[in-house]
Residue, then its C-alpha position, 0 to 999 in steps of 0.5 A: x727120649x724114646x728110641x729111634x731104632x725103628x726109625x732107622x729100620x723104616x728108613x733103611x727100608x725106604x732107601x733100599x725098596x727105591x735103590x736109594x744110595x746112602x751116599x745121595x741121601x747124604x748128599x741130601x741131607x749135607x752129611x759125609x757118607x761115613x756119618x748117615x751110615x753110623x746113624x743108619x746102623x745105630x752107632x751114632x746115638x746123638x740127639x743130632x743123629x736122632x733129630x737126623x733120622x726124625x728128619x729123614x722120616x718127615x721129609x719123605x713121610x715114610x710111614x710103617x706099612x702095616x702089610x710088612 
């Protein structure tokens, strides 16, 4: 499986470009704060954090911006 690295790198992008909280994008998405950041910052390498992170990515269709 390819990695997510990237992914977790567009989405922490994402949130800190609209002043999301990694605690209401938890809530969101029925995580406790501790967990969407150990995905976020790549300590949880799971195929459930992975599938985490390919939902975050779909649901807010973040995109790489070519002008980054």
């Amino acid at each position: 499986m390819p990695t997510t690295l990237a992914g977790r790198e567009l989405i922490k992008k994402y949130i800190a470009d609209r002043e999301i909280s990694i605690t209401s994008l938890a809530t969101v998405f029925g995580v406790s704060k501790m967990y969407m950041t150990q995905v976020l910052s790549n300590t949880k390498k799971s195929p459930a954090a992975n599938a985490l992170v390919l939902k975050i990515i779909e649901d807010f269709k973040i995109r790489p911006n070519d002008n980054d």
